[in-house]
N, C-alpha and C positions, 0 to 999 in steps of 0.2 A: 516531431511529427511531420513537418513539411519537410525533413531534409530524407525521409525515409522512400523507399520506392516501393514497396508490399508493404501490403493491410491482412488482417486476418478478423472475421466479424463472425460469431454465433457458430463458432466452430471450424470453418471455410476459410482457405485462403482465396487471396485474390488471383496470384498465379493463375490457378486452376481454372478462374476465367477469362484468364487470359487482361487483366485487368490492375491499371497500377497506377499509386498515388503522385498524383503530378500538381505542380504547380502552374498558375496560368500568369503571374505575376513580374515580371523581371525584377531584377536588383536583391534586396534583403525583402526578407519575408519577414510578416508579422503573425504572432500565436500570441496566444493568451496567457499572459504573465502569472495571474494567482486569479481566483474566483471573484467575483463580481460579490462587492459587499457595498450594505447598509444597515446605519446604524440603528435601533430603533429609541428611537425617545421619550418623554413625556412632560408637555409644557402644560404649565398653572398658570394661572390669573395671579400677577403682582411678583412673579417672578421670571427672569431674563434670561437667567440659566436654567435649561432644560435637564429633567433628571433621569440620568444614562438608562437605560434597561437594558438593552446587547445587541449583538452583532448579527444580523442575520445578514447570512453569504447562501446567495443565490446557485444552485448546480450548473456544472460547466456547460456553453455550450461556443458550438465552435461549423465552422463550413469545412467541406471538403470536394475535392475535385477528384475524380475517375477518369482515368483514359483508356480506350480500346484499343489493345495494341493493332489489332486486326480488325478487319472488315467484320458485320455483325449478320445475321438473318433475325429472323422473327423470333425464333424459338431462342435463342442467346439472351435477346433482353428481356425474355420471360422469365430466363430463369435467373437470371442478374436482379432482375425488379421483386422476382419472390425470395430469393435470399436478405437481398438487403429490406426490404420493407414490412414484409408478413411477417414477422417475431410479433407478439404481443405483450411483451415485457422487454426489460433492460437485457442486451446478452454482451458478454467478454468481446474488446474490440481492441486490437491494439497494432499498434503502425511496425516495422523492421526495415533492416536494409538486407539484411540476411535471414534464407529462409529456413527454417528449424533450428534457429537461436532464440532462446527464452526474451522477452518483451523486457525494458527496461519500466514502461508505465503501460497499466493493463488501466482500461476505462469499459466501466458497465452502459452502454448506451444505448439508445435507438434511433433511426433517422425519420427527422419531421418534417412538418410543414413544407415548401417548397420543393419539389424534386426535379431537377430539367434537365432533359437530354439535349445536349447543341452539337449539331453535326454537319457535313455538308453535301449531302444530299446523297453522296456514294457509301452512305453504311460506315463513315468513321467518324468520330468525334471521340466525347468524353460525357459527362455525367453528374451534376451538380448540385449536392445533397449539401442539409443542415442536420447536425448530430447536437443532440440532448443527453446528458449525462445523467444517472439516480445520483449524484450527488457531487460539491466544490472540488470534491478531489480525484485525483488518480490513485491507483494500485500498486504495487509491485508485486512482482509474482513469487508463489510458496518459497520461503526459504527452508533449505533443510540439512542438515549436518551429513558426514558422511558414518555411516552405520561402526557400532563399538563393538565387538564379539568378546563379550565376558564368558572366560573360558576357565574361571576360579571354581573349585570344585565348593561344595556349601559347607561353610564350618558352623562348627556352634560352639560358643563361649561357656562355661558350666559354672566356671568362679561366678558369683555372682555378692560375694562377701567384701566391702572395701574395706576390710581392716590389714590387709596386705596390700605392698605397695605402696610407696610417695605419693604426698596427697599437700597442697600449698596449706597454707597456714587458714586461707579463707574458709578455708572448707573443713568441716567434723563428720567424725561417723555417727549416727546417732544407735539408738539401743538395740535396731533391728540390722544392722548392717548396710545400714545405707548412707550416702553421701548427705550433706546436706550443709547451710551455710552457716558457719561460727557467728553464733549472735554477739557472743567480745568481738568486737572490730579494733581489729589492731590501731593506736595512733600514732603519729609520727613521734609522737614524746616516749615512747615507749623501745622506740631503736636505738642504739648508742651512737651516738654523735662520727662522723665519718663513715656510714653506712654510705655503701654506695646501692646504687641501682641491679647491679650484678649481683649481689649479696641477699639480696632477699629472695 
C-alpha cells in the first residue's frame, strides 16, 4: 500500500483527479502487519487461570496521505471531498503502481474521523484521511479460469446391463442387472501364497 502511487476508491481512480498516494515519511515505512486482536476471557473466584472463550480481531484500520499534483480551485476539492467522503457504506478501495492492472489486495472501506487538508497557502498541498475497514482482512480479486469450449457432440450409453464386461472380484451383479458389492469379502487366506499385488 505505501509503495504504490494510484488509489482507486468507490469505483474512481485517483489519476482522474489528478491525485496520488504519497508518503510524508522518510526512511522505511510502516503498515499494518495483521489485524488488531484480543483475546476474550473469563475469570472465576478461586481460580488463576482464566477460561479461554476466543479471539476477537478488531477490523483494519490504517491513515492515508493524498497529494495534488497540481494547483486546486474550489470546485476540485468539492469534488475530491464528495467522492471520497459521501459513500454511506463500505465501497472497493484498493492501492496500484500501474493503472488498469488488477489489485493484488481489494479492501472494502470508508474514510473517518479526522480529514485535513495541509497546504501552503498557493492551492498545493496534500490530504490527510483515516480509513476503516468492514472487516480484519483484505480481498483479492475474482479469480477465474480461462473459458473450456466442449465441442463433443451428446452420446448416450443404452447398455445399461452389467453382466458383460470385467468387473473386480468386489463387485457382483445382483438379480436386476446391476452392480453392487459381494457381501463374501475376500480374505487374504483365501489367495495362494506368492500372490502378488499385480495379480489380483
Amino acid at each position: 500500500m505505501r509503495d504504490s502511487l494510484f488509489f482507486s476508491f468507490n469505483g474512481k481512480r485517483s489519476i482522474d483527479y489528478g491525485i496520488y498516494n504519497v508518503n510524508l515519511d522518510g526512511g522505511m515505512q510502516e503498515e499494518s502487519f495483521a489485524p488488531s486482536a484480543e483475546i476474550i476471557e473469563e475469570t472465576i473466584k478461586g481460580r488463576d487461570k482464566p477460561y479461554f472463550q476466543r479471539v476477537k480481531r478488531d477490523p483494519l484500520k490504517f491513515s492515508v496521505n493524498f497529494a495534488f499534483m497540481d494547483t486546486w480551485d474550489t470546485r476540485k476539492i468539492s469534488e475530491v471531498a464528495e467522492w471520497l467522503t459521501s459513500p454511506e457504506y463500505y465501497q472497493e478501495l484498493y492501492f496500484s503502481n500501474d493503472i488498469g492492472v488488477d489489485p493484488e489486495r481489494i479492501f472494502y472501506a470508508m474514510f473517518i474521523e479526522d480529514s485535513t487538508l495541509v497546504h501552503n497557502c498557493l492551492k498545493q498541498g496534500y490530504i490527510k484521511l483515516n480509513v476503516r475497514c468492514d472487516s480484519p482482512y483484505s480481498y483479492s480479486p475474482i479469480m477465474t479460469s480461462r473459458e473450456y469450449i466442449w465441442d463433443k457432440s451428446y452420446a448416450e450409453i443404452k447398455n445399461l446391463d452389467f453382466n458383460t464386461g470385467e468387473k473386480q472380484s468386489s463387485l457382483i451383479v445382483d438379480s436386476n442387472g446391476k452392480l453392487t458389492l459381494n457381501p463374501s469379502r475376500p480374505k487374504w487366506s483365501l489367495y495362494p501364497s506368492g500372490t502378488k499385488w499385480s495379480d489380483l
